[in-house]
C-alpha positions in Angstrom: 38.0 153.6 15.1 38.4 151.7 18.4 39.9 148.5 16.5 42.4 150.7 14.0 43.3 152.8 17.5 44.0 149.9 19.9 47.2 149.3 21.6 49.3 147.2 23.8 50.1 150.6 25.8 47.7 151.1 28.6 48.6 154.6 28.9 47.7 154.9 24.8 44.7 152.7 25.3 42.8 154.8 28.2 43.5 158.4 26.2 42.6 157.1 23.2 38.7 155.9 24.5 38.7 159.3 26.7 39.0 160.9 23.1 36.9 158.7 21.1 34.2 158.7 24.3 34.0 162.3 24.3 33.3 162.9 20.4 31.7 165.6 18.4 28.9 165.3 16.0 30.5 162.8 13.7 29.5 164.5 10.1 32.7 163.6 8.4 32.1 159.6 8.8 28.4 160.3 8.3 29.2 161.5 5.0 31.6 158.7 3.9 29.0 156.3 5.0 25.5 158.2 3.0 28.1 159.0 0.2 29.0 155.4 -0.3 25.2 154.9 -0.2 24.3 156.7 -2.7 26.7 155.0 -5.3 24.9 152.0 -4.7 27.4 150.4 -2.1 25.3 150.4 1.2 27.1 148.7 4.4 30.7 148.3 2.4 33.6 147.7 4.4 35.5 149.9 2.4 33.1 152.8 3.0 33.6 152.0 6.8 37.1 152.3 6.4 36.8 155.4 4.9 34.6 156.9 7.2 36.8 155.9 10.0 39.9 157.4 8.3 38.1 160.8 8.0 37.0 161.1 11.6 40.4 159.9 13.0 42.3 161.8 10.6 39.8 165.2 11.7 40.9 164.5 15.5 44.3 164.1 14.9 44.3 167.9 13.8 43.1 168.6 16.7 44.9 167.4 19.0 47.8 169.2 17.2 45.7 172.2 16.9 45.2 172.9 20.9 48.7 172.4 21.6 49.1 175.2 18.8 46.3 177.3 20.3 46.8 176.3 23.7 43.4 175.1 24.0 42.4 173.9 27.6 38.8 172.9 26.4 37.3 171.2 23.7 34.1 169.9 23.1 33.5 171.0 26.6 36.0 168.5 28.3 39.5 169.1 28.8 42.2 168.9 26.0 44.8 166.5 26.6 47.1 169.3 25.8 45.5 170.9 29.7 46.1 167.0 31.2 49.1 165.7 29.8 50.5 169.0 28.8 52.1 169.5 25.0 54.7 166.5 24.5 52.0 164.0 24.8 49.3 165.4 23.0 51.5 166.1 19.9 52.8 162.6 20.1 48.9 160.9 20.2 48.0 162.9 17.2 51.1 161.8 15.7 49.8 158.2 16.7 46.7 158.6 15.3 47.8 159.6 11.8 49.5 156.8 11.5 46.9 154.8 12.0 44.8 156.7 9.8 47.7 156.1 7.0 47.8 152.6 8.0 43.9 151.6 7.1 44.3 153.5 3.8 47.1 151.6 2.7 44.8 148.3 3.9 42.1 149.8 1.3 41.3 147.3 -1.3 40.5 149.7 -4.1 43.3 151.7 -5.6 45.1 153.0 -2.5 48.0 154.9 -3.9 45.0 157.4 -5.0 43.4 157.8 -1.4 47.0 158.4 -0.3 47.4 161.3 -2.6 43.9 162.7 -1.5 44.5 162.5 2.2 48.0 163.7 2.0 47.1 166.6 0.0 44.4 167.4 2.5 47.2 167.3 5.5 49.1 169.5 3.4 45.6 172.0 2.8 45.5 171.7 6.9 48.7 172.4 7.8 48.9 175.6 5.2 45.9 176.8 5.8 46.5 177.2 9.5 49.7 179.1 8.4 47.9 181.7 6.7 45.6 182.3 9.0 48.4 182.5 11.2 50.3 185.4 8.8 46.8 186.9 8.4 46.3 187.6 12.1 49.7 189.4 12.0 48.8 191.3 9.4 44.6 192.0 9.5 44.9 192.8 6.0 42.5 189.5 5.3 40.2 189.4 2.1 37.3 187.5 1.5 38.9 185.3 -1.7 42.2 185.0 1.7 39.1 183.9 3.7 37.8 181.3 1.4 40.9 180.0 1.2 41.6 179.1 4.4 38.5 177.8 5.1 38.9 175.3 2.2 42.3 174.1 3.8 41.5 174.3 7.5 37.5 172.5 6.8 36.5 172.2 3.3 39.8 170.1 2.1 38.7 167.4 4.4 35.2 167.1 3.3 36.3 167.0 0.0 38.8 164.2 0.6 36.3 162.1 2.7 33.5 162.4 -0.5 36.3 161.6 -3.0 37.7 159.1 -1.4 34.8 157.5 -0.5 33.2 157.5 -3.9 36.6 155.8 -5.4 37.0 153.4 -2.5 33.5 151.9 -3.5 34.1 151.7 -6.9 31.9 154.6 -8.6 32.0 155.9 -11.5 34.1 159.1 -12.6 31.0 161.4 -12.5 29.5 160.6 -9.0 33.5 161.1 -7.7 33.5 164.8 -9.1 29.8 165.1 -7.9 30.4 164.0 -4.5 33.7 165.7 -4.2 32.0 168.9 -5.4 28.7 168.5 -2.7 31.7 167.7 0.2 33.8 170.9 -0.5 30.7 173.4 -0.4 29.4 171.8 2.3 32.9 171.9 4.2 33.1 176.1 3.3 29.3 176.0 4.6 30.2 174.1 8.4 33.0 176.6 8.4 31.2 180.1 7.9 28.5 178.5 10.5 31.5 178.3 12.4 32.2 181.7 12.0 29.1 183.0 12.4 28.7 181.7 16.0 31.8 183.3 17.0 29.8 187.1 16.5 26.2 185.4 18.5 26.0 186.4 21.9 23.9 183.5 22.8 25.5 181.2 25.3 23.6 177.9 24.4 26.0 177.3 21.0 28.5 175.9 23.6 31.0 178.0 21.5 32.6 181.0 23.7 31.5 184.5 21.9 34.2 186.6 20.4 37.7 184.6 20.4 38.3 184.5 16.5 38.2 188.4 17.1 40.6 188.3 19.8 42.9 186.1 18.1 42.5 189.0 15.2 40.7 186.5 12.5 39.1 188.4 10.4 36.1 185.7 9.0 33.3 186.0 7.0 30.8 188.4 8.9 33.6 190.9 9.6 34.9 190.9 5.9 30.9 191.2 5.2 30.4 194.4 7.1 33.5 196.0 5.9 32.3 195.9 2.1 32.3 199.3 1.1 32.7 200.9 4.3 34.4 203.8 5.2 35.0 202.4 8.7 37.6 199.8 7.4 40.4 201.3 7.9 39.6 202.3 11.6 38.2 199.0 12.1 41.4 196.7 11.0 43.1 199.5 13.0 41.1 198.1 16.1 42.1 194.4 15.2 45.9 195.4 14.4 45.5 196.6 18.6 43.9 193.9 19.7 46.3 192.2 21.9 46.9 195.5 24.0 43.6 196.6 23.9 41.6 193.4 24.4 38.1 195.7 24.8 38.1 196.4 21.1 36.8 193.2 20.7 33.6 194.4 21.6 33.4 197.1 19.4 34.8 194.9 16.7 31.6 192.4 17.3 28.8 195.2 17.6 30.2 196.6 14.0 30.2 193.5 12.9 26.5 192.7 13.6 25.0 196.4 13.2 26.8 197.0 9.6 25.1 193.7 8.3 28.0 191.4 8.4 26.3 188.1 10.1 23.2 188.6 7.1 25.9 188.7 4.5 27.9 185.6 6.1 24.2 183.8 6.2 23.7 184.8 2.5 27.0 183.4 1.5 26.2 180.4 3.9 23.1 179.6 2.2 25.0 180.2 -1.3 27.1 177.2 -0.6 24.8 175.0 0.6 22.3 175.0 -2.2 25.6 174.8 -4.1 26.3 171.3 -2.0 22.5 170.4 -3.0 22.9 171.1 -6.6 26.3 169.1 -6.9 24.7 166.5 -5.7 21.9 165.7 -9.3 24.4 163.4 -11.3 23.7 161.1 -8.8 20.9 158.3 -8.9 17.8 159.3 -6.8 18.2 157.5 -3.6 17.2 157.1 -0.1 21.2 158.0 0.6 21.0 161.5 -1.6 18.2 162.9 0.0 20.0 162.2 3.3 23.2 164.4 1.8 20.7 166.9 1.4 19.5 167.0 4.2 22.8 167.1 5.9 24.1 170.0 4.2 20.8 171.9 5.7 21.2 170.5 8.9 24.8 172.2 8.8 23.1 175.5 7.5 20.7 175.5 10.5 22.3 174.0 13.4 22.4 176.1 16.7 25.8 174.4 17.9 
């Protein structure tokens, strides 16, 4: 990432190791890399490529994103968007997709087709932001409006990285579809984790309690609690309100929680991870597979 990033600009040059210094957990690349793995292709420069792709590709939408959402934090560092204010951030994520465009077009193996899956995955992002977008105007979300956007805003990406991957190394048709499969579930699952954090009050997650609510997304353990209830009505009501009456949030949360909507979002959490574990059995028993395994649980379980 350092190498495809690097610059004559010194300006470019110190932002771009502030961001890469200050990364997140890394799943996407660590995915590419077991994927490739367990196809056989272990340590392949192409996989490497890949991987670095996915990750740069992954901050780039960020970078865009807190401009959008006027972010001052992420990852608990100041955005660029809070240093260098909106021009500049827009214009290093711009940077770094084209870098990102420029190592897949230096893939070896069938590039054209790795540019169709990333480009479609760009197009997933920047759609399923808009959604989400008309969806917090409206608070009329559903839960097949939710999976939705969480396949464009998270899934689409782990799916792109696993495809692309799989036909960067060479594999075979069936461990492309299995691997594409494993990466999309396990996308949905890092998102409803996501999701679920955002109704916790426990300030260890490092993730601020409550601002999906108060930027009236209606996720998972919301949609969950309002199966069936005769509340819904009142409760979108509350969202609709939401940006005069900021204290609904609360109320929003606690219904949330006390009508069972966190246990549903876990159910459905752990319905797409065993579904990531099971796409995973065309694939040859290897060191590599029980590591994708193992991620997709880790996703499940972690407490950040």
């Amino acid at each position: 990432m350092s190498t495809l990033l690097s610059s004559d600009v010194q300006l470019l040059d110190q932002v771009n190791a502030s961001v890469l210094q200050g990364g997140g957990k890394m799943i996407r690349p660590m995915l590419a890399l077991l994927a490739a793995g367990a196809c056989g292709r272990r340590d392949d420069e192409e996989a490497v490529k890949v991987a670095a792709i996915s990750e740069v590709l992954h901050n780039a939408t960020l970078l865009h994103d807190d401009v959008v959402d006027g972010s001052s934090l992420r990852r608990g560092a100041p955005t660029v968007f809070s240093l260098l204010g909106g021009g500049p951030a827009v214009l290093l994520g711009d940077y770094w997709l084209s870098k990102a465009v420029d190592t897949i077009l230096s893939t070896k193996v069938n590039p054209s087709a790795l540019i169709r899956i990333f480009a479609q995955t760009i197009s997933d992002l920047a759609g399923g932001e808009l959604l989400q977008m008309e969806k917090a105007g409206t608070c009329d979300t559903t839960e097949d409006d939710y999976l939705r956007i969480i396949h464009c805003k998270t899934a689409s990406l782990f799916e792109a990285t696993a495809r692309g991957v799989a036909i960067a190394v060479g594999a075979p048709e069936a461990s492309v579809e299995a691997l594409a499969q494993y990466g999309a579930a396990v996308g949905c699952a890092f998102q409803i984790k996501d999701d679920i954090f955002d109704y916790l009050s426990d300030e260890s997650i490092g993730k601020p309690v409550g601002i999906d609510i108060a930027e009236k997304k209606i996720t998972l353990p919301l949609l969950g609690a309002l199966k069936d209830s005769p509340e819904e009505a009142r409760i979108r009501g509350l969202m609709r309100e939401m940006d005069s009456h900021p204290e609904n949030a609360e109320k929003i949360r606690e219904f949330a929680i006390d009508g069972g909507g966190v246990v549903y979002a876990e159910k459905r959490l752990s319905d797409f991870t065993e579904k990531a574990i099971e796409a995973l059995s065309p694939l040859p028993e290897t060191e590599e597979k029980s590591y994708l395994a193992e991620l997709a649980l880790y996703i499940a379980g972690r407490k950040k």
